[in-house]
C-alpha positions in Angstrom: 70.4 -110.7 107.0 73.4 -108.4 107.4 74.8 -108.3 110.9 75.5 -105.3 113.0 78.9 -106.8 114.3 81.3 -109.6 113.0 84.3 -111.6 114.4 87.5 -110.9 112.8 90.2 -113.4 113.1 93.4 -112.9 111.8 95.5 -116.9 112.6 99.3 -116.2 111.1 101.8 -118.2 111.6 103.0 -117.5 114.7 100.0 -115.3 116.3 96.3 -115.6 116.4 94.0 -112.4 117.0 90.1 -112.3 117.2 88.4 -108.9 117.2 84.8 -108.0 117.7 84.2 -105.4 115.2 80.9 -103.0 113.7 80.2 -102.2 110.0 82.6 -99.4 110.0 85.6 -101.5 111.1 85.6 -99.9 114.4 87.3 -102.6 116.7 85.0 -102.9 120.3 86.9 -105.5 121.8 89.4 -108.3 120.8 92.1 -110.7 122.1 95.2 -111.8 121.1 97.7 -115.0 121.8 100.9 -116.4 120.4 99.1 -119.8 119.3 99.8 -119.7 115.7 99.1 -122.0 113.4 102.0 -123.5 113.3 102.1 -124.9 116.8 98.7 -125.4 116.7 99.1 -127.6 113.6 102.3 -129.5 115.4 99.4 -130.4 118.2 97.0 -131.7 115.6 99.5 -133.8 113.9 100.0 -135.3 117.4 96.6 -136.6 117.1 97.3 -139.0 114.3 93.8 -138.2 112.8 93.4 -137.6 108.9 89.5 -137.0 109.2 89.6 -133.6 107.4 86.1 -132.6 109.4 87.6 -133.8 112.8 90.7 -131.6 111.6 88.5 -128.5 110.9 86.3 -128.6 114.2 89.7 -128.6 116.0 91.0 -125.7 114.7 87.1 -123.8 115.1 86.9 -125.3 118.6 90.0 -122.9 119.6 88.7 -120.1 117.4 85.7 -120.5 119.8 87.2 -120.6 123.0 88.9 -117.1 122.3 85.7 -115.7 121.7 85.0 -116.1 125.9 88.2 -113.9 126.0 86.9 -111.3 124.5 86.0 -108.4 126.6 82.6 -106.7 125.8 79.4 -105.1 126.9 77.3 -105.7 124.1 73.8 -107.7 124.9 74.4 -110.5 122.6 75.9 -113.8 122.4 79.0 -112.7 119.9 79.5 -116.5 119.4 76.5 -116.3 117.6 78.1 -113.7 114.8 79.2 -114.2 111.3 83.1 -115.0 111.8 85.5 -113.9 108.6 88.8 -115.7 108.8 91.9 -115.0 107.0 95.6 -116.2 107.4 97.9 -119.2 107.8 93.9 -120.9 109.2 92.7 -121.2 105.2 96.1 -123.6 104.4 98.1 -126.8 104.2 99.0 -126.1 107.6 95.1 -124.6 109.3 91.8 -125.6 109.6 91.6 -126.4 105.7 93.2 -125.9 102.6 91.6 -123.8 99.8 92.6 -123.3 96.3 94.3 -119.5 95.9 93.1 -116.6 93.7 95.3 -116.2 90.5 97.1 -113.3 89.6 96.4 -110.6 88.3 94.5 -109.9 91.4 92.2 -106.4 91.7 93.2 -104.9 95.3 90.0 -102.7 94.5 87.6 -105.4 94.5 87.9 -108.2 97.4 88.7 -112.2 96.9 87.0 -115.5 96.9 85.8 -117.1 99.7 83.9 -120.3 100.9 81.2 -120.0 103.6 80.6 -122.7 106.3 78.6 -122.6 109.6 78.8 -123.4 112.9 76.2 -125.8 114.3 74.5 -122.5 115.7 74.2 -121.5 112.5 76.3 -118.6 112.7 78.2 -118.2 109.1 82.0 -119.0 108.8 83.5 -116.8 105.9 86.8 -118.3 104.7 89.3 -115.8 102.6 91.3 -118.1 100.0 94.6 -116.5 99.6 96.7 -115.6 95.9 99.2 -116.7 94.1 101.4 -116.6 91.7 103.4 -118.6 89.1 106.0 -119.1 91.2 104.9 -117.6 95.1 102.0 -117.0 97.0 100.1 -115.6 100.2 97.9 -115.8 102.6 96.2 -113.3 104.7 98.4 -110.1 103.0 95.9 -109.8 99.9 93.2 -109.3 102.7 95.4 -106.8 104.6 95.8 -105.1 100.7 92.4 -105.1 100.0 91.8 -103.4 103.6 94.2 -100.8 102.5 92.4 -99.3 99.6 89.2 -99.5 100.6 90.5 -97.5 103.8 89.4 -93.8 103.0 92.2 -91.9 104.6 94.6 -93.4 102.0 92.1 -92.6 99.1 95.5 -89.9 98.3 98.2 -92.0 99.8 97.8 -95.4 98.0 99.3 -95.3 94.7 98.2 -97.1 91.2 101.6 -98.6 91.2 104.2 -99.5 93.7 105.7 -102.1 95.9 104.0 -102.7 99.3 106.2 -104.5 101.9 104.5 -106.6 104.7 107.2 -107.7 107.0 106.7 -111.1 109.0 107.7 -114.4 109.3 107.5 -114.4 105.6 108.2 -111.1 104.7 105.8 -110.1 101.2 107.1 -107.7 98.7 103.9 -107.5 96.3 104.1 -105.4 93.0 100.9 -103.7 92.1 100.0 -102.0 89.0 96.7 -99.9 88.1 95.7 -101.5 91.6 96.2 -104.6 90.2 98.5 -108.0 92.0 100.8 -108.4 89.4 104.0 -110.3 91.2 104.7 -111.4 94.7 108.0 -111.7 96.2 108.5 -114.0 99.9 111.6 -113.3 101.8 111.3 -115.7 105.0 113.6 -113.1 106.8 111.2 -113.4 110.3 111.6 -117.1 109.8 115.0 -117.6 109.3 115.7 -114.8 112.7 114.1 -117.0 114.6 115.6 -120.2 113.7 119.1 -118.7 113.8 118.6 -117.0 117.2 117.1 -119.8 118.7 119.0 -122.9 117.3 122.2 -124.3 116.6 125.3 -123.1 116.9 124.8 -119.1 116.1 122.6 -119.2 118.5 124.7 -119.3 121.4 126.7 -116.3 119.9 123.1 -114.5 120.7 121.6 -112.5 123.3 118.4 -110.4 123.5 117.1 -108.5 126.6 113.1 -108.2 126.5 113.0 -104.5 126.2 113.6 -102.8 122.4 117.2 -101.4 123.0 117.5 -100.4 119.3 118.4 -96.7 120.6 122.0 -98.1 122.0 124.4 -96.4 119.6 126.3 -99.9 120.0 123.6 -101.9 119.1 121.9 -99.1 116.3 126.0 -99.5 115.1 125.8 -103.5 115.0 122.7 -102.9 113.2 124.0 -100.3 110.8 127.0 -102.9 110.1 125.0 -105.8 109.4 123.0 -103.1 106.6 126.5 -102.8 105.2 127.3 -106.5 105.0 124.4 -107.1 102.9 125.1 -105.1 100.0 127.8 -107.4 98.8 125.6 -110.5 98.3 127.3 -113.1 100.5 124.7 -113.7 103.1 125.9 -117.3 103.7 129.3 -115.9 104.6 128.1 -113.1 106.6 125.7 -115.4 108.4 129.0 -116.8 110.2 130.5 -113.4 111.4 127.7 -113.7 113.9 130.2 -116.3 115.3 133.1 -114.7 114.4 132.1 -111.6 116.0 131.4 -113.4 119.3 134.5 -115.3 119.7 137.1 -112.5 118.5 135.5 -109.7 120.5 134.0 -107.7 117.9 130.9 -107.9 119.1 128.7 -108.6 122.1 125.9 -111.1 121.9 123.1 -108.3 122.7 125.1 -106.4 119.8 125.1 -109.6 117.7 121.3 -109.7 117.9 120.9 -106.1 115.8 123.9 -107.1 113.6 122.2 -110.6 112.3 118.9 -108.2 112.2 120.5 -105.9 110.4 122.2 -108.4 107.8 118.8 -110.2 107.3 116.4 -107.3 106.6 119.2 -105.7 104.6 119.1 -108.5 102.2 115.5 -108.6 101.8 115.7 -105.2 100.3 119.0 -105.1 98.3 117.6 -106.4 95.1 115.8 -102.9 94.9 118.9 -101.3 95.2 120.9 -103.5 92.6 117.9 -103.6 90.2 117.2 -99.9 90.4 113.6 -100.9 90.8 112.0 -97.9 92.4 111.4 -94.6 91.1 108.8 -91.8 91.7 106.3 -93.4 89.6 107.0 -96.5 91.1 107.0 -96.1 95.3 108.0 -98.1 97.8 105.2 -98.8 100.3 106.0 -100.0 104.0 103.5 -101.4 105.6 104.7 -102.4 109.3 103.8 -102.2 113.3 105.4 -99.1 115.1 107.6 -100.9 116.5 109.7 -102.0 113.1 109.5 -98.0 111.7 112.4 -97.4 113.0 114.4 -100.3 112.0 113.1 -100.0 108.3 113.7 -96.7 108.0 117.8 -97.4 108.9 117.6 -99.6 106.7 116.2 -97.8 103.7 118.4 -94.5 104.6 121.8 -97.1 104.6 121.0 -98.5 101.0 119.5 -95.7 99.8 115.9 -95.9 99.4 114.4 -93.9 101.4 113.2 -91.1 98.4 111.4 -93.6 97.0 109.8 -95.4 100.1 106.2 -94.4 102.1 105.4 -95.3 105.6 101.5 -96.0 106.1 100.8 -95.0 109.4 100.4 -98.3 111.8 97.3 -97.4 113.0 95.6 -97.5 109.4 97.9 -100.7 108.6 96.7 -102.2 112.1 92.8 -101.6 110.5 93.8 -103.0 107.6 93.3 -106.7 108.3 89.6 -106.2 109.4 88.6 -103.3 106.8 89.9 -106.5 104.4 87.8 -108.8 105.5 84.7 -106.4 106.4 85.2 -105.9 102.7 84.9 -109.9 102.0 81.9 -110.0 104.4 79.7 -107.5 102.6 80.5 -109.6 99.6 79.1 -112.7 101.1 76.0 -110.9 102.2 75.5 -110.1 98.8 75.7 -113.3 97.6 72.7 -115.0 100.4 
């Protein structure tokens, strides 16, 4: 029987989100914290307990705490509702591993899934993730799927093009007659992290809490770092950070844009080298509202910003649960 509301939960890498949504992917309530899998996994692995059940109710225990978190004035027990998960949860690293989808995948259709249940019988709809020869994802091919079943992009979307997902891995996924064909991971979000927050760069690097993008010094550190990338030597560059500390060049808060700068700008020079992109063949940035403006720098400082479409963040936001409202109908289809 086909619920009126579902549980959405979206468990990245480094951030879990749960939403309470209807049949039309309108979002009631939801919660969001910065336990991602990894660290939850790191606190697992503490346990010293290879029982793969044991593994998988610890994971579902958290899932279910959140649920109390959730703000709502509906008249039923939500913990009781089907629960779609997709993510970092359904790998090597979550509540359980599942094989991927091969490529070529259909963005048009939805992917596989596994169903298991909570002991109050409420359904737990697992999204297996795709792959590749040679790369894969998990969680973005829901997020994809979400995005062309979302009406207002029935005219956006195009047959072929590159969508771009940034994150801790960073996806670049090539799609053709709506169709998977190649994925790309650039662990750009990773490797800011670990440079800003380890090891010897690190103490060449300061970051006040509030976005200060709109300094022309730091939107000029930025700008530079673009610059840097185009010649290839990212290893090199990576030390300037340094460099640009000790001889004055830069400030740390400045250094902060220009190793952000360097970093995204070598995610995307490829394209630029390659002359990938054309107007049959679009650029597609999916993103929060609070990257636009750093991704459209760097697209206008190596030149790709005629080929290149913003989806409005709202719609991207949706994406994630239009995805897996998508996978959920499926599964009711299936009982």
């Amino acid at each position: 029987m086909q619920a009126e509301y579902i549980l959405c939960c979206d468990w990245g890498t480094t951030s879990f989100r749960l939403r309470l949504t209807n049949l039309k992917a309108e979002v009631i309530a939801e919660t969001h914290a910065e336990n991602g899998i990894l660290s939850h996994y790191n606190s697992w692995q503490s346990r010293n307990d290879e029982n793969p059940e044991h593994r998988f109710d610890y994971y579902l225990q958290y899932i279910q705490s959140q649920m109390g978190e959730i703000p709502h004035n509906l008249e039923i027990d939500i913990a009781t509702l089907p629960l779609v998960i997709s993510g970092m949860a359904i790998s090597s690293i979550g509540m359980m591993n599942l094989p991927y989808e091969n490529l070529p995948f259909s963005v048009a259709s939805t992917t596989g899934f596994e169903c298991r249940f909570q002991q109050n019988g409420a359904p737990i709809i697992l999204v297996t993730g795709v792959c590749s020869a040679d790369d894969l994802m998990r969680g973005e091919e829901t997020q994809l799927i979400g995005l062309y079943h979302t009406p207002e992009l029935n005219n956006v979307l195009p047959d072929k093009g590159i969508f771009v997902l940034p994150g801790t891995h960073s996806k670049h996924i090539s799609v053709n007659d709506k169709n998977i064909i190649s994925i790309k991971t650039f662990i750009t979000g990773e490797l800011f992290h670990i440079l800003r927050g380890h090891g010897t760069l690190s103490k060449s690097i300061a970051f006040l809490q509030e976005d200060r993008n709109a300094n022309p010094e730091n939107q000029s550190a930025f700008i530079k770092g673009i610059h840097d990338s185009k010649d290839g030597s990212l290893l090199n560059h990576l030390f300037q950070v340094r460099v640009n500390d000790i001889l004055n060049k830069l400030n740390k808060e400045q250094n902060f844009y220009y190793l952000s700068g360097l970093l995204i700008g070598s995610e995307f020079d490829y394209l630029k080298k390659g002359n990938i992109l054309s107007a049959t063949n679009k650029l597609m940035v999916c993103c929060s509202s609070n990257l636009i403006s750093y991704y459209t720098i760097v697209l206008k400082e190596l030149g790709l910003m005629e080929d290149a479409i913003f989806i409005a963040p709202t719609l991207f936001d949706k994406a994630t649960v239009v995805g897996q409202l998508t996978v959920y109908k499926k599964y009711i289809q299936t009982i």
